[in-house]
C-alpha positions in Angstrom: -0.6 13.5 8.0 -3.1 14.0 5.9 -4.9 10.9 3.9 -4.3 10.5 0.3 -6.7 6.9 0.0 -7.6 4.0 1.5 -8.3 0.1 0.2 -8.9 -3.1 1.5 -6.8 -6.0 -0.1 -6.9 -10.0 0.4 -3.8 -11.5 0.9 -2.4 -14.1 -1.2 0.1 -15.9 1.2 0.7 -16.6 5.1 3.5 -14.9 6.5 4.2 -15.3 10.6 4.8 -12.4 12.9 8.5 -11.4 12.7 8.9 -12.4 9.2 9.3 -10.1 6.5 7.4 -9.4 3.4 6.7 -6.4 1.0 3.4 -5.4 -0.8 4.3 -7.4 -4.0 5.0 -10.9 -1.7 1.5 -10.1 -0.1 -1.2 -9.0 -2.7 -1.4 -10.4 -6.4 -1.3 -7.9 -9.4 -5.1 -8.3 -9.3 -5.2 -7.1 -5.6 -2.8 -4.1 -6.3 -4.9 -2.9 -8.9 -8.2 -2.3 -7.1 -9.2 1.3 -7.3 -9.9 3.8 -4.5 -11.0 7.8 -4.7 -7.8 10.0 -3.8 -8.3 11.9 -1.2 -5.6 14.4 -1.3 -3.3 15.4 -4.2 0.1 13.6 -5.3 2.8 14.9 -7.3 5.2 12.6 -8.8 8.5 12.0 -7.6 7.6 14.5 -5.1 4.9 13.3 -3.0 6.3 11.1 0.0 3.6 8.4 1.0 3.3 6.0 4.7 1.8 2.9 3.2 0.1 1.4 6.4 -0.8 -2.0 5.8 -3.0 -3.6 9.4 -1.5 -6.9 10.5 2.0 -5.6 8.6 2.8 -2.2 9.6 4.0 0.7 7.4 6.8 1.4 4.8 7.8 4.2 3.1 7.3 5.2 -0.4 7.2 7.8 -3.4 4.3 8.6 -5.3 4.6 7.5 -8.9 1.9 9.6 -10.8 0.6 13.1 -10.5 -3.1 13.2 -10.0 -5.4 15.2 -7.8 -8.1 14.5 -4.8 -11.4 12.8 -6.7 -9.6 10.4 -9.0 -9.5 7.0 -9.0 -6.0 5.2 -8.7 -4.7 2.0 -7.5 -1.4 0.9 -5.5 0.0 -0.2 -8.3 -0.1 3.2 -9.8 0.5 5.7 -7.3 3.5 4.1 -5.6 6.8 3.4 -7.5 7.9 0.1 -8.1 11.0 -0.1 -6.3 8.4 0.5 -3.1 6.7 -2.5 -3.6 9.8 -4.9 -2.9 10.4 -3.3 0.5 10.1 -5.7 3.5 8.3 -4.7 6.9 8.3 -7.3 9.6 4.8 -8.4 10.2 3.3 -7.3 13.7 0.9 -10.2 13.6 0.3 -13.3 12.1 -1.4 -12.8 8.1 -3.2 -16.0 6.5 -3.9 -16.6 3.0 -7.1 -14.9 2.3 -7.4 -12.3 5.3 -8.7 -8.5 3.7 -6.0 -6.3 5.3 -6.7 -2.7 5.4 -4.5 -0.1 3.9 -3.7 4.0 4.5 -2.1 5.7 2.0 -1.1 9.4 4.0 2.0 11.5 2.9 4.9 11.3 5.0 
């Protein structure tokens, strides 16, 4: 699958392993609005995006903006809102303040 971006967030809440939690229960509006260089194009409403978050694991989503490889974007941008309110179950334990590392690739 070929990379669209990559960013490094700090969460803003514990969760335990097992327990579920979405993008928007894990990063403030702040966090989600840190820009990164695409590295691919999307097309919105077309593009279909793994969000891999480490400690969490991955969800799907749909790109929510068309915008090609070079530009800067956030994850509050490129992925549709909906998206952010799915729940993974974390693989490991995630504390307040840890930088977890996110892939953006299409699906």
């Amino acid at each position: 699958m070929p990379v669209v971006g990559k960013v490094s967030l700090t969460s803003d809440k514990d969760v335990s392993a097992g327990t579920e939690a979405s993008l928007s229960d894990l990063f403030t509006y702040t966090e989600r609005r840190k820009e990164f260089t695409l590295e691919s194009d999307v097309e919105r409403d077309k593009t279909k995006l793994k969000v891999s978050v480490s400690k969490l694991g991955s969800l799907e989503a749909t790109a929510d903006t068309t915008k090609k490889k070079g530009e800067k974007t956030n994850l509050w941008l490129l992925v549709k809102i909906g998206d952010f309110s799915k729940k993974v179950k974390a693989a490991e334990n995630i504390k307040k303040g840890d930088v977890l590392d996110i892939t953006v690739e299409t699906a």
